[in-house]
py3Dmol code that shows the C-alpha trace and the ligand (Angstrom):
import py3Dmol

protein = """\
ATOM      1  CA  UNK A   1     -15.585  -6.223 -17.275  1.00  0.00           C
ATOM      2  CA  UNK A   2     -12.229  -7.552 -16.435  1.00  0.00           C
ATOM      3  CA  UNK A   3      -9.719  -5.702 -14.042  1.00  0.00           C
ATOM      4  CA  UNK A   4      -6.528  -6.587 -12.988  1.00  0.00           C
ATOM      5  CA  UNK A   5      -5.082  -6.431  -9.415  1.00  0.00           C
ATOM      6  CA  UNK A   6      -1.476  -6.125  -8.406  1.00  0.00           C
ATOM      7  CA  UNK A   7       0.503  -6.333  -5.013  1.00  0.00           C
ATOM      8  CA  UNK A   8       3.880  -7.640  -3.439  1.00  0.00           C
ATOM      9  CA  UNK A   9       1.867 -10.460  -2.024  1.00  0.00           C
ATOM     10  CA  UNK A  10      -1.833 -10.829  -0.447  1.00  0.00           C
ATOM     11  CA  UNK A  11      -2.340  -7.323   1.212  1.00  0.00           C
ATOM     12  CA  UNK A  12      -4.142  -6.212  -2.285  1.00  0.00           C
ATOM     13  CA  UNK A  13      -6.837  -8.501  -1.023  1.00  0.00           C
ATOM     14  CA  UNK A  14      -7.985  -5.689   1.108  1.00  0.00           C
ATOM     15  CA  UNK A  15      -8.519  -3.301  -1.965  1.00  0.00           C
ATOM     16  CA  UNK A  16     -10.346  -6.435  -4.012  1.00  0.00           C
ATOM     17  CA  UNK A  17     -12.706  -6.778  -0.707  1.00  0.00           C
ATOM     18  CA  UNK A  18     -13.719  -3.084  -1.228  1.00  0.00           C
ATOM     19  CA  UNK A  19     -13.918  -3.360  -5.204  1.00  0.00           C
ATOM     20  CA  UNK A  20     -16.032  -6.422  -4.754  1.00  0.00           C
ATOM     21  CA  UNK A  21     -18.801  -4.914  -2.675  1.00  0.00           C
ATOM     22  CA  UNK A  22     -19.115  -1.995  -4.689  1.00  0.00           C
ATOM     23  CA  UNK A  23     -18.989  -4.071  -8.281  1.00  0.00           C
ATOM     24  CA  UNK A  24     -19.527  -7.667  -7.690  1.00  0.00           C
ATOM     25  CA  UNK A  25     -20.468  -8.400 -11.334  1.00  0.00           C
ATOM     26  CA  UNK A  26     -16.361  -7.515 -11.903  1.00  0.00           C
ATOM     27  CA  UNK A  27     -14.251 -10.559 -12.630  1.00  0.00           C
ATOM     28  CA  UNK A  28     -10.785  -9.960 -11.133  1.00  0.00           C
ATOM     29  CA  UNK A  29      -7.525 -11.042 -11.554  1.00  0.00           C
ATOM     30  CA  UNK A  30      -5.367 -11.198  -8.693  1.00  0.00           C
ATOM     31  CA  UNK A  31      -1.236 -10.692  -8.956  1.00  0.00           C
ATOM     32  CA  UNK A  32       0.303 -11.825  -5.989  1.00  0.00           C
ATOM     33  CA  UNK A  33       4.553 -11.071  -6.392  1.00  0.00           C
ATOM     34  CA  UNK A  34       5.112 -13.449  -3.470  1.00  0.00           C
ATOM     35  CA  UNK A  35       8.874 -13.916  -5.494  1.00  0.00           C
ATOM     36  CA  UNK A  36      10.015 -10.641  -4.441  1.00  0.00           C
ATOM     37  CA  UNK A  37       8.004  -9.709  -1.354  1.00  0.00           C
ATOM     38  CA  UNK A  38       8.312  -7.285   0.506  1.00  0.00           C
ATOM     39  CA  UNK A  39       8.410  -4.546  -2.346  1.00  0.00           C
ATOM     40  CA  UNK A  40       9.121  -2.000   0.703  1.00  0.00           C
ATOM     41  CA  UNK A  41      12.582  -2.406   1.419  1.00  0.00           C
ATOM     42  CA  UNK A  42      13.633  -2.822  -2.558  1.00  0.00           C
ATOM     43  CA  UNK A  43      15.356   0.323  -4.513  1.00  0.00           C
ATOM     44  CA  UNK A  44      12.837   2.746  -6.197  1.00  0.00           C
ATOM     45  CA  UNK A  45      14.166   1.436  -9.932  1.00  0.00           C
ATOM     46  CA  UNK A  46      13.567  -2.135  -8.685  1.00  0.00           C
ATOM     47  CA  UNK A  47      10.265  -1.884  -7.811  1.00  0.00           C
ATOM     48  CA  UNK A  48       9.490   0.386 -10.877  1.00  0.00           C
ATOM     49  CA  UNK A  49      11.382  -1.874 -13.460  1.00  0.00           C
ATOM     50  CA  UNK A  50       9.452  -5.578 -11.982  1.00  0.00           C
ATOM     51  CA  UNK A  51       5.463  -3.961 -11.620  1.00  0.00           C
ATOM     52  CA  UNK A  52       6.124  -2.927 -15.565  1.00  0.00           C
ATOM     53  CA  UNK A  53       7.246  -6.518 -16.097  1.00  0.00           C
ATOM     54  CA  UNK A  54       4.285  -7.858 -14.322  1.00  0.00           C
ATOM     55  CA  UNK A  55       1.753  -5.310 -15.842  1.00  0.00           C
ATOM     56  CA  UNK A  56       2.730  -5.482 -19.419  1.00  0.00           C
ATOM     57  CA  UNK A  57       2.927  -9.697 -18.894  1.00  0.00           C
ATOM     58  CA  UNK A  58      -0.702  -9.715 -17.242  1.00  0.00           C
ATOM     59  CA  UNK A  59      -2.216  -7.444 -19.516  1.00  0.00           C
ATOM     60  CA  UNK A  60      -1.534  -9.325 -22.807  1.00  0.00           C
ATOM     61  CA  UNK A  61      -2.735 -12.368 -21.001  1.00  0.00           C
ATOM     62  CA  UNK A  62      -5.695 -11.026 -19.570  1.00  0.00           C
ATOM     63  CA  UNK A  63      -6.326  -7.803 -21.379  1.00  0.00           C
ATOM     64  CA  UNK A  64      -7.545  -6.071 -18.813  1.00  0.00           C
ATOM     65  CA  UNK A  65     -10.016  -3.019 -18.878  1.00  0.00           C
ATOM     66  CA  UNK A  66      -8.677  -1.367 -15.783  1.00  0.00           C
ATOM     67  CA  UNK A  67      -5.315  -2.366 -13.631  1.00  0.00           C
ATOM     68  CA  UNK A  68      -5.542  -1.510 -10.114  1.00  0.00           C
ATOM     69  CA  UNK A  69      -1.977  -1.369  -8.378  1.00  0.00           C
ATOM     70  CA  UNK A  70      -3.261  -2.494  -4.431  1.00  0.00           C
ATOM     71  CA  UNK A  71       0.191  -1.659  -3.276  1.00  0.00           C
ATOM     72  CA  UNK A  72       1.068   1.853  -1.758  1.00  0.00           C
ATOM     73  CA  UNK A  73       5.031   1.088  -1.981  1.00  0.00           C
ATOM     74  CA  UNK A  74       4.693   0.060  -5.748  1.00  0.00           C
ATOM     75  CA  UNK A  75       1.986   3.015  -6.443  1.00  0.00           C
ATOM     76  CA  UNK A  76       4.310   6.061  -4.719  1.00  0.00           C
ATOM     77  CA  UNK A  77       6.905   5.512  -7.316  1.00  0.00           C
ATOM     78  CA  UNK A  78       5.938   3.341 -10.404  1.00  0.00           C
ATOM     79  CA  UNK A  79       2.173   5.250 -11.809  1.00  0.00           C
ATOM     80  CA  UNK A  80       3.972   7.768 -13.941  1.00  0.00           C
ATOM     81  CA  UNK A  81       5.783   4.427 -15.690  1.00  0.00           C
ATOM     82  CA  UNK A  82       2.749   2.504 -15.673  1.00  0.00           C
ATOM     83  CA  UNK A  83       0.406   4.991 -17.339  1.00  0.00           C
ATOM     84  CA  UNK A  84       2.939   6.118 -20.050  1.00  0.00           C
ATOM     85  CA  UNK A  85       2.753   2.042 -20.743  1.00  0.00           C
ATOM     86  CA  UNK A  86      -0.179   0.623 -20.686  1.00  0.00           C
ATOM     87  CA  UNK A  87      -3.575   2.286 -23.010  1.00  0.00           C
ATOM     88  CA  UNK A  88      -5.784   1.234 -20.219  1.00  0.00           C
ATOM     89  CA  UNK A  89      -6.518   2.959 -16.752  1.00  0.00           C
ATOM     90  CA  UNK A  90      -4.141   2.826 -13.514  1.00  0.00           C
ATOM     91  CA  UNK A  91      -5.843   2.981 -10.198  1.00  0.00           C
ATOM     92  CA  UNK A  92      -3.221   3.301  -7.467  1.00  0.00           C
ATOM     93  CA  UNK A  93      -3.549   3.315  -3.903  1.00  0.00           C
ATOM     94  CA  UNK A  94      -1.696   6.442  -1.985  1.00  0.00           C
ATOM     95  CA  UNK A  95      -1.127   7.221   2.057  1.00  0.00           C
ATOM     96  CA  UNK A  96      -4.164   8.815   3.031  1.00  0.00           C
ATOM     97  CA  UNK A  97      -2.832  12.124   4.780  1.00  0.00           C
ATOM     98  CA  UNK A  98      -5.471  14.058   3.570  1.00  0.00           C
ATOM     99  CA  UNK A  99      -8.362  12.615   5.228  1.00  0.00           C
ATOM    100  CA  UNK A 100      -5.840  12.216   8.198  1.00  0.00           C
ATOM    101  CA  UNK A 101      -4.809  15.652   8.384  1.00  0.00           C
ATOM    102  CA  UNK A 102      -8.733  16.805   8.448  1.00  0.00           C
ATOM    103  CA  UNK A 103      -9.846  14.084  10.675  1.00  0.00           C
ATOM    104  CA  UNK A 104      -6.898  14.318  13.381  1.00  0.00           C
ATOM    105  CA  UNK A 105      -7.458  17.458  16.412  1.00  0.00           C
ATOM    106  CA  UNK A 106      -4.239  16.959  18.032  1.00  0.00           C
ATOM    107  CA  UNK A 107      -2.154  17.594  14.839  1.00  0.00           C
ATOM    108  CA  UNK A 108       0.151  14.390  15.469  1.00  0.00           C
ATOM    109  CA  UNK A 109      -0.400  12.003  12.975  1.00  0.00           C
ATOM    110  CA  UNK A 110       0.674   8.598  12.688  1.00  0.00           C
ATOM    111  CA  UNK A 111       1.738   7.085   9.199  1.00  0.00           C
ATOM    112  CA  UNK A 112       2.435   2.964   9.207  1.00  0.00           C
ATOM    113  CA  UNK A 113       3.675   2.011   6.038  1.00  0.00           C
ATOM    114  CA  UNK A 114       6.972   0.049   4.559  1.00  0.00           C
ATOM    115  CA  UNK A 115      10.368   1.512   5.137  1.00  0.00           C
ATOM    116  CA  UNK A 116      10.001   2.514   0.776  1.00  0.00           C
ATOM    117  CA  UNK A 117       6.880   4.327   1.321  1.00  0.00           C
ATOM    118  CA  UNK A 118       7.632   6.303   4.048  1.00  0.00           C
ATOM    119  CA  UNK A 119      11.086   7.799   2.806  1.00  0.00           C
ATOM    120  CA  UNK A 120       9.228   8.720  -0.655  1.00  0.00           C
ATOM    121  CA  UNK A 121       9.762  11.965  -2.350  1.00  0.00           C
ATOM    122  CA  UNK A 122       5.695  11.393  -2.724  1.00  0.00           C
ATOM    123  CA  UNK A 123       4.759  10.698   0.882  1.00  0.00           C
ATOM    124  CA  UNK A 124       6.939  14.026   1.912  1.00  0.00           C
ATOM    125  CA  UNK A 125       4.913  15.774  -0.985  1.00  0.00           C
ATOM    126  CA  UNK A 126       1.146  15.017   0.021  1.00  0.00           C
ATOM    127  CA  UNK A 127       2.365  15.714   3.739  1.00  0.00           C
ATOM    128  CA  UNK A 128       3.538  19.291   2.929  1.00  0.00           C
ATOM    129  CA  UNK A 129       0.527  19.678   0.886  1.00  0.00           C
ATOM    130  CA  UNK A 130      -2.185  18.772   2.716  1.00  0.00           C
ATOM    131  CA  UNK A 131      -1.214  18.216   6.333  1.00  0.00           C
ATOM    132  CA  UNK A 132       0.702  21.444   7.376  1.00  0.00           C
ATOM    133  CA  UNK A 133       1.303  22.079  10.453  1.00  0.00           C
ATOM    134  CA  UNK A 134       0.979  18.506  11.346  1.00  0.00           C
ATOM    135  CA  UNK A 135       3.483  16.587  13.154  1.00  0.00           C
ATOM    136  CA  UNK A 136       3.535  13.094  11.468  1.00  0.00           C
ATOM    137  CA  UNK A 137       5.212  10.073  13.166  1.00  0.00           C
ATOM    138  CA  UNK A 138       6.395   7.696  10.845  1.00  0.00           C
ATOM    139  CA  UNK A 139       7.080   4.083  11.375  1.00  0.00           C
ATOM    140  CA  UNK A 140       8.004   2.440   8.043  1.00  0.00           C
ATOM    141  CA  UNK A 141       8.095  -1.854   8.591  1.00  0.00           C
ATOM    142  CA  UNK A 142       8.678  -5.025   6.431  1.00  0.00           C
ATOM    143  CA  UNK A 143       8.390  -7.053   9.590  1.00  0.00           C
ATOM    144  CA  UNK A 144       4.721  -6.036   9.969  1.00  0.00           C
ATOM    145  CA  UNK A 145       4.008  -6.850   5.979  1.00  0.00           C
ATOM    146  CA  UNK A 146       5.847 -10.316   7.068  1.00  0.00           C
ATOM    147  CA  UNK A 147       2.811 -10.691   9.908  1.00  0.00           C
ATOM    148  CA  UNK A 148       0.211  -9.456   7.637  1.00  0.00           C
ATOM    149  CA  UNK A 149       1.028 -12.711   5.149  1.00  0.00           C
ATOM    150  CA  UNK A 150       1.893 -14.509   7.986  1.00  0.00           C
ATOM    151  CA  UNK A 151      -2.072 -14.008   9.206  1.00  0.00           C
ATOM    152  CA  UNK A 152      -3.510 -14.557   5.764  1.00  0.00           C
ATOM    153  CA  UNK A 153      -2.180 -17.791   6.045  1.00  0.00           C
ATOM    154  CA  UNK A 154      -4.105 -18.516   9.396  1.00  0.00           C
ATOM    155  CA  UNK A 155      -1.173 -18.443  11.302  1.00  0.00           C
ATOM    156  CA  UNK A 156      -1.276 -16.269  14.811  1.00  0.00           C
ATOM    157  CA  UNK A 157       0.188 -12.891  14.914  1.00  0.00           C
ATOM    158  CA  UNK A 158       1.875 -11.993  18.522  1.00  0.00           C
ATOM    159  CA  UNK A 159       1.037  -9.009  20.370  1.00  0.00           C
ATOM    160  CA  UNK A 160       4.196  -8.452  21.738  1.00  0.00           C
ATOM    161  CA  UNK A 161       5.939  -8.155  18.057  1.00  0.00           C
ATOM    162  CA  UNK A 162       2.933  -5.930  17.174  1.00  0.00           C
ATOM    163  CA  UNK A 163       3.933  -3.432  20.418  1.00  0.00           C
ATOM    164  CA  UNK A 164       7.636  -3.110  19.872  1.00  0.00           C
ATOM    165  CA  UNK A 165       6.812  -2.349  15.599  1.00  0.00           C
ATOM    166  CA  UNK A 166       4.194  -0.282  16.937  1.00  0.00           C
ATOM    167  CA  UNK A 167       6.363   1.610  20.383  1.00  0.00           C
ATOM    168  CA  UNK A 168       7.280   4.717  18.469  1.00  0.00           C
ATOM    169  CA  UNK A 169       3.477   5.534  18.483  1.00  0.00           C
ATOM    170  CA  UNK A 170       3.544   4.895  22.209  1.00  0.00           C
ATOM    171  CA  UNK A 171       5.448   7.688  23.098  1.00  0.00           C
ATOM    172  CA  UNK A 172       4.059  10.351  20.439  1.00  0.00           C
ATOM    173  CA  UNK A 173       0.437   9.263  21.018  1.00  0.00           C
ATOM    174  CA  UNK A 174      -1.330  10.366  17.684  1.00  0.00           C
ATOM    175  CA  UNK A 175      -4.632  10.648  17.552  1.00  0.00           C
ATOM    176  CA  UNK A 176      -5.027   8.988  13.866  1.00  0.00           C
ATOM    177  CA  UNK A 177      -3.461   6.519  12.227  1.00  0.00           C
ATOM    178  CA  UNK A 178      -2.563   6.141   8.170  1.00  0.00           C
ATOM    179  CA  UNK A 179      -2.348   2.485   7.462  1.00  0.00           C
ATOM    180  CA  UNK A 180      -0.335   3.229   3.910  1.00  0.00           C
ATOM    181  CA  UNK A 181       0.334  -0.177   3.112  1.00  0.00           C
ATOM    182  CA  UNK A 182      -2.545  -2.566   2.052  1.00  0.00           C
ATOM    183  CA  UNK A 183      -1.049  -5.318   4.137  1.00  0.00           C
ATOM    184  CA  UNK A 184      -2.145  -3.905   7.198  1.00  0.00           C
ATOM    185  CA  UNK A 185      -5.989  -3.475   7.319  1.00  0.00           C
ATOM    186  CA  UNK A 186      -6.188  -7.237   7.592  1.00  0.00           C
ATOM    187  CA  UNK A 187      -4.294  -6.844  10.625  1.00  0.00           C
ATOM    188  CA  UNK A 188      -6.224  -3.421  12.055  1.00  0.00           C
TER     189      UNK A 188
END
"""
ligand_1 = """\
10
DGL
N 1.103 -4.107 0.237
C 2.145 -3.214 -0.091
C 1.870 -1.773 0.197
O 0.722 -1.355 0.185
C 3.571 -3.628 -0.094
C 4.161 -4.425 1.018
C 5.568 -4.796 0.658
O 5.725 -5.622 -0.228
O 6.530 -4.226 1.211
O 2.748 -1.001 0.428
"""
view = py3Dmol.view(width=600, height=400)
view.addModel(protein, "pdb")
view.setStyle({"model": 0}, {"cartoon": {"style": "trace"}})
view.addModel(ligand_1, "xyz")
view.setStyle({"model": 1}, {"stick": {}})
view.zoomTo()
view.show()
């Protein structure tokens, strides 16, 4: 089988890593978008409009049996498109409140994503459905997807640029973490 992976850049690598040690007979094909990276700080119709492009392109390359969009700022606004597209399966990757919201005791939850994905009419939805009464701090960064490549490459990453992206969670001290963008396990 033949699946096709698609992010903004190399944080989708994170999501292959997973796929791989469940299903390492899979042979996957990897999209990186470096030309417009970050996707998080494009318009919704942008980011909509150019992972069709790149979907539709890949799949009559590679016809894919499953595409897997590793990219929470591409997947809270551009599945509904995709799937009315494409005859195959979309996987997408969302903000994990849920699990958040059940694992967290103090009630204030931190969500790390880009600056798209946290201002999404879908992010607001899954937090009013499934972590109410939750008070969730969001910090919504490009400059931390920048570090994220930046690392990949095997270049250092600075602690003191981590603490100032990172200060807002300083002062409202949740007690869990969402890391909604795929860039930022590699960094964890
Ligand atoms: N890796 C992406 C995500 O999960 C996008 C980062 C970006 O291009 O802004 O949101």
């Amino acid at each position: 089988m033949n699946i096709l992976v698609l992010d903004s850049g190399w944080g989708g690598l994170s999501v292959v890593e997973h796929i791989h040690s469940l299903l390492p007979g899979l042979n996957i094909h990897y999209i990186a978008d470096n030309k417009h990276l970050p996707y998080g700080d494009k318009s919704d119709a942008f980011v909509t409009q150019r992972v069709l492009e790149l979907a539709l392109y890949a799949n009559s390359q590679f016809t894919p049996d499953a595409l897997v969009l590793a990219c929470n700022t591409a997947s809270t606004v551009a599945l509904p498109t995709l799937r009315s597209h494409l005859a195959i399966p979309v996987v997408g990757v969302v903000p994990a409140i849920k699990p958040a919201a059940l694992t967290s005791k103090s009630k204030t939850i931190g969500l790390l994503a880009t600056p798209g994905t946290v201002e999404r009419d879908y992010t607001h939805q899954l937090a009013e459905e499934f972590a109410e009464g939750c008070d969730i701090v969001r910090v919504g960064s490009s400059e931390m997807v920048h570090l994220a490549e930046a690392w990949l490459a095997g270049n250092r990453v600075g602690t003191r640029i981590l603490k100032e992206i990172l200060a807002p969670f300083e002062q409202s001290k949740p007690d869990v973490i969402v890391l909604a963008c795929t860039h930022f396990p590699h960094i964890q």
